[in-house]
C-alpha positions in Angstrom: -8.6 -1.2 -26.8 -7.9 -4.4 -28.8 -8.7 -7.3 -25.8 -7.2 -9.8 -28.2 -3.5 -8.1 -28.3 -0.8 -9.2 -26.0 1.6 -6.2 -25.0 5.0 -7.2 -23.8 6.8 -5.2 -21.4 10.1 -6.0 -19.2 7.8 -4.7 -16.0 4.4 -4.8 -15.1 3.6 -2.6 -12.0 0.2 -3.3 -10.7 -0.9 -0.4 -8.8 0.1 3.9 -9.6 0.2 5.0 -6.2 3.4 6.0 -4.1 5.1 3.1 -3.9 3.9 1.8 -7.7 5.0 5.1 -9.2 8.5 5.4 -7.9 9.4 2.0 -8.7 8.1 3.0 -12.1 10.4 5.6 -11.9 13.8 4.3 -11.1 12.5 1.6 -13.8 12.2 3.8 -16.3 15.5 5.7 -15.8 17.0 2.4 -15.9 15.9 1.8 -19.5 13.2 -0.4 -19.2 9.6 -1.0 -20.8 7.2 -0.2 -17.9 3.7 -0.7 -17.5 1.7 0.7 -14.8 -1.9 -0.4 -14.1 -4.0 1.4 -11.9 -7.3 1.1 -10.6 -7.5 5.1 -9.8 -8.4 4.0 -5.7 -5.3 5.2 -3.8 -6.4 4.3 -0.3 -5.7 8.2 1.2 -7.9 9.7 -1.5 -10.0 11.1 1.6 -7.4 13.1 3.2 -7.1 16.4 1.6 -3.1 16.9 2.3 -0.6 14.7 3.4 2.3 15.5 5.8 6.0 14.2 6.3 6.8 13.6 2.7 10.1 15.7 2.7 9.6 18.9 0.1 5.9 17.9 -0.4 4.5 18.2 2.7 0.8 19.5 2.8 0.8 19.1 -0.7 -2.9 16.5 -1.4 -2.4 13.0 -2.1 -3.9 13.5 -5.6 -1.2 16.3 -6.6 1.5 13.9 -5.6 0.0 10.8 -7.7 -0.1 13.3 -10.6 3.2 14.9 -11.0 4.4 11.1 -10.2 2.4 10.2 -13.4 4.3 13.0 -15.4 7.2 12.1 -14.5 7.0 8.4 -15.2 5.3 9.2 -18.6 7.9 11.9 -19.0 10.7 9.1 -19.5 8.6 7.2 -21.5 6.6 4.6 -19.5 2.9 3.9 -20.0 0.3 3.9 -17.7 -3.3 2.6 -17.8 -6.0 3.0 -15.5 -7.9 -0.3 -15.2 -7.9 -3.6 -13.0 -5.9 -6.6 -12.8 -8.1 -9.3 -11.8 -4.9 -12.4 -12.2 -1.6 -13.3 -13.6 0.1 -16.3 -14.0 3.5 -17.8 -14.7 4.2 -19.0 -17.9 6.5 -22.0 -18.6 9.3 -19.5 -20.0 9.4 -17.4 -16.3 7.2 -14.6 -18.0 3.8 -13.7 -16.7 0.3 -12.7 -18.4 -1.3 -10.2 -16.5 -4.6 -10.5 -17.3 -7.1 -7.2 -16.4 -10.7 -6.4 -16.2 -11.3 -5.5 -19.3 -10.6 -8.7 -21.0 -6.9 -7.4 -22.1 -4.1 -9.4 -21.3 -0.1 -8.3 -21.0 2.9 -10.0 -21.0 5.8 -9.2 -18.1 9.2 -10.3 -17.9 9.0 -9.0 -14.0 6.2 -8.2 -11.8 5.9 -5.2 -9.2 2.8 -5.6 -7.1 1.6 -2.3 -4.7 -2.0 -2.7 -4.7 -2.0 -1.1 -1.1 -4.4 -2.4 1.3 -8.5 -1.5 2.7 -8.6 0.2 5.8 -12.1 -1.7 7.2 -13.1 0.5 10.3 -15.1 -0.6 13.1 -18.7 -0.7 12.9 -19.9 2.7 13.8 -22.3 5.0 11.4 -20.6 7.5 10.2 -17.4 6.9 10.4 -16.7 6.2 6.9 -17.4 9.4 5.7 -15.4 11.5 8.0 -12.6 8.7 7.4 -9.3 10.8 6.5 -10.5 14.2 8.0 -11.1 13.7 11.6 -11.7 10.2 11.8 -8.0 9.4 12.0 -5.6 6.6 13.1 -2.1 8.3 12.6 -0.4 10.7 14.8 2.5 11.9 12.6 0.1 12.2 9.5 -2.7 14.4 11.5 -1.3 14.8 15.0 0.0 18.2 14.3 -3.3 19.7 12.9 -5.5 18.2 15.7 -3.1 19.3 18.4 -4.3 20.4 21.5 -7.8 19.8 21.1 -10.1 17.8 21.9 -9.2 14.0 20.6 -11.3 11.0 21.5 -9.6 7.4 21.5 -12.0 4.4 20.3 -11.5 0.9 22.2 -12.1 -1.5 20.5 -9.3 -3.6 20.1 -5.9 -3.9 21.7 -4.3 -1.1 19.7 -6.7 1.3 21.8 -4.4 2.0 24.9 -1.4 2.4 23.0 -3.5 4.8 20.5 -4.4 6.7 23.4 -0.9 7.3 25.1 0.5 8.3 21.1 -2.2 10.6 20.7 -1.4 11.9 24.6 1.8 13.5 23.6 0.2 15.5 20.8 -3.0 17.1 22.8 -3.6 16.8 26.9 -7.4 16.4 25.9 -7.3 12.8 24.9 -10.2 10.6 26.3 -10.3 7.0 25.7 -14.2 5.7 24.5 -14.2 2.4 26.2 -16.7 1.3 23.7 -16.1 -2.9 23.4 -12.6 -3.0 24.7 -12.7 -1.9 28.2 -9.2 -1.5 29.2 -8.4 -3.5 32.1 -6.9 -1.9 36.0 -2.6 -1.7 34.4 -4.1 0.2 31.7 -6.2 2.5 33.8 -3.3 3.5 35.9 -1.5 4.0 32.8 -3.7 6.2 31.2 -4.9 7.6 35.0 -1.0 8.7 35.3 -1.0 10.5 32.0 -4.2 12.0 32.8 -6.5 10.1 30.2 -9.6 9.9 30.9 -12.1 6.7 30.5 -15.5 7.3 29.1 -17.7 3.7 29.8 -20.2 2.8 27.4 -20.6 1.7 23.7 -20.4 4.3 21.1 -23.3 4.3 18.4 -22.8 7.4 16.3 -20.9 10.8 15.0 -22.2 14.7 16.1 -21.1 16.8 13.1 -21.7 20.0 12.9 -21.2 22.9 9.9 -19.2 19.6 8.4 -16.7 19.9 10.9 -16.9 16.1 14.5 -18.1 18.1 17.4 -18.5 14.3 19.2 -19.5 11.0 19.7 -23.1 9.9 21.1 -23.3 6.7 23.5 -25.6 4.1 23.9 -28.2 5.9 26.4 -27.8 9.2 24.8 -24.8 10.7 26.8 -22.4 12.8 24.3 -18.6 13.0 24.7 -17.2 16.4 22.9 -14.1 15.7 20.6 -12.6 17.2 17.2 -11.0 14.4 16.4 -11.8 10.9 16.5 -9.2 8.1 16.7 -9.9 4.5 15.2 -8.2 1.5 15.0 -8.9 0.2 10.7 -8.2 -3.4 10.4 -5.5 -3.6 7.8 -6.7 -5.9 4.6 -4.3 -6.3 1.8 -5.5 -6.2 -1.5 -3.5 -8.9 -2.5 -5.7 -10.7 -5.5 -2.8 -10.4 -7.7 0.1 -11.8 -5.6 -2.9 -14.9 -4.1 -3.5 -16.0 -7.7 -0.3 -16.5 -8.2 -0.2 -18.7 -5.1 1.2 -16.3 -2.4 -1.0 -16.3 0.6 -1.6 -13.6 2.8 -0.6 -13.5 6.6 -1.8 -12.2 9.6 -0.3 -9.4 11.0 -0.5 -9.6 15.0 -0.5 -7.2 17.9 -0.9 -8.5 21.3 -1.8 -11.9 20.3 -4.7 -10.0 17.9 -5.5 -10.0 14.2 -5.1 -7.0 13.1 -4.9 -7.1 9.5 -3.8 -9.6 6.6 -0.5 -8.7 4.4 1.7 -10.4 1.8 5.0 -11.2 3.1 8.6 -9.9 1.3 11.8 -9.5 2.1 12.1 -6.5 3.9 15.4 -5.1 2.3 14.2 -6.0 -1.2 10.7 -6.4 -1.9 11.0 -10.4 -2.9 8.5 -12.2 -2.9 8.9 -15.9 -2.5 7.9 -16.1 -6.0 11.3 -15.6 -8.3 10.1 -12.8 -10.5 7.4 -10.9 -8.4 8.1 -8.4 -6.0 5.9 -6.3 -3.7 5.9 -2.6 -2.1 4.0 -0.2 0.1 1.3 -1.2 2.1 0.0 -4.7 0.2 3.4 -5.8 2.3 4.0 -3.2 4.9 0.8 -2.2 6.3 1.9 0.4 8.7 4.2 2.2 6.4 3.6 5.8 5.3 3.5 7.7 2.0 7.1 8.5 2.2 8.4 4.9 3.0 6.2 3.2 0.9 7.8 5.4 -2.2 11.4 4.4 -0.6 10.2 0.4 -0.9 9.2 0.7 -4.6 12.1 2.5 -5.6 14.4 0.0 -3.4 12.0 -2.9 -5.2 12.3 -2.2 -8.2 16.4 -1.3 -8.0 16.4 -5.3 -7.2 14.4 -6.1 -9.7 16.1 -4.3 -12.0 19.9 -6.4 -11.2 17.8 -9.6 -11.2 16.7 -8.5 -14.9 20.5 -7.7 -15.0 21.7 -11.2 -14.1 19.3 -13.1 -16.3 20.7 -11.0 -19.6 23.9 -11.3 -18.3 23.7 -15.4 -18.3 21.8 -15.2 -21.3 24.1 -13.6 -23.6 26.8 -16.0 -21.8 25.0 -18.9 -23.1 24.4 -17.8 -26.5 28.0 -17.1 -26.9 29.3 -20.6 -25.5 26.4 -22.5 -28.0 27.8 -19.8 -30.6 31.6 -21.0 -30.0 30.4 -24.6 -29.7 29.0 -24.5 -33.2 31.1 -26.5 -36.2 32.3 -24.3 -38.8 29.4 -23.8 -41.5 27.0 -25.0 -39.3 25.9 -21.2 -37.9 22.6 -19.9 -38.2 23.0 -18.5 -41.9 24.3 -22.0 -42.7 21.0 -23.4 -41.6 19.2 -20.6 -43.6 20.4 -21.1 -46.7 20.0 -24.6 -47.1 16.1 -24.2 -47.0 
């Protein structure tokens, strides 16, 4: 690649993954130059299948990202794997999207869905059975874990309300006290729908033939489960949207931090940067394959009619400067005087 060129594109999309994609998408239907840039780390990658994308479900996260990817290319747009370490606003409204690799672009819009890092709680092990039975969502791996064993880790205040989700998909769900003991209106709660409390800290996995058999506690006990339920702190990989001066905020529960995101409108995707919008989880944490596709395609429909507008007032203004002109005094009049 030639790091010294400067591509121009009417939309830069940083980050290929559900949301990324189908704004690239509707984009490209829609007639316009699209670049996406992606750093190849979509942040399901460990789950072999996803579930309650309508027509795709059970299909893997990787065969979803790829027929996205033809279907984006099939219209024309480009995509590029790589990193985008910063862009900045030019003086004209444009942006220079600058990646790792030294190479720069130039946007008329930006569409940020970088996603977010799902940093789990300190426990060996857990990261490499993240996505397979190490889970935190019921409706994307409730269904397949139903009725067995399913253990609930405390450690934060998302653990009772974990617990009592889990609850309705299997009768076996135990909640691991672990650092968060829950405190007496949360042991009748989970007392009435026969949960049961487990005291004591948690310090690894039992996995057997590749498959959680169980937790082991400090002292040695061992609690049997299939399924093991945690509650990831939600980090935005926002890089992009911060160095362009939009900060992150902290997304609450119960008066707890539980993650950082990068606030839009909801309806939209604006950011409060005029030319940069944002979709998927880099803005909605919680938010599933499915909807995070339905945010970049309802992203980049607005960015589209903002595009819309600015031509729109643009070619109004040449035409009044074009009427406002004296006779003979038009561009070929200038020309020709040399």
């Amino acid at each position: 690649m030639d790091n010294t060129r400067e591509d121009s594109f009417d939309v830069v999309i940083v980050g290929g993954g559900a949301a990324g994609l189908a704004g690239a998408l509707t984009l490209v239907r829609a007639r316009r130059s699209v670049l996406v840039i992606d750093s190849g780390s979509p942040r399901n990658a460990p789950a072999a299948h996803m579930h309650g994308y309508l027509g795709l479900d059970g299909a893997s996260p990787a065969e979803l990202l790829a027929r996205g990817r033809a279907e984006v290319e099939g219209y024309g747009g480009r995509i590029r794997p790589g990193t985008v370490v910063a862009a900045e606003r030019l003086s004209d409204g444009d942006f220079l999207v600058r990646c790792g690799d030294g190479s720069i672009v130039r946007a008329r819009r930006l569409l940020v869905a970088t996603g977010l890092v799902d940093e789990l709680p300190a426990v060996p092990g857990l990261g490499e059975r993240w996505g397979r039975d190490v889970l935190h969502c019921p409706y994307c791996h409730g269904w397949e874990v139903g009725d067995g064993p399913v253990a609930v880790l405390a450690d934060g205040p998302m653990a009772v309300h974990q617990a009592q989700m889990w609850r309705h998909w299997s009768e076996r769900t135990t909640l691991l006290a672990h650092t968060w003991p829950p405190g007496e209106e949360d042991r009748e709660l989970l007392a009435a729908l026969g949960i049961r409390v487990v005291e004591g800290e948690v310090t690894g996995l039992a996995v057997a033939d590749d498959r959680l058999a169980g937790v082991t506690l400090a002292g040695g006990a061992a609690v049997e489960c299939r399924a093991l339920v945690v509650a990831p702190r939600f980090t935005a990989r926002s890089g992009v949207l911060t160095s362009l001066g939009l900060p992150t905020t902290d997304m609450t529960r119960d008066g707890h931090v539980i993650g950082r995101c990068v606030d839009s409108d909801p309806a939209t995707g604006a950011t409060a940067l005029p030319g940069v919008w944002a979709a998927g989880n880099v803005t909605a944490p919680l938010e599933k394959v499915a909807g995070a596709a339905a945010q970049g395609a309802q992203a980049a429909a607005a960015l589209n009619a903002d595009l819309i507008e600015e031509e729109a007032r643009r070619a109004v203004e040449a035409r009044r400067a074009g009427a406002a002109e004296p006779a003979g005094e038009g561009a070929a009049g200038r020309t020709g005087r040399g």
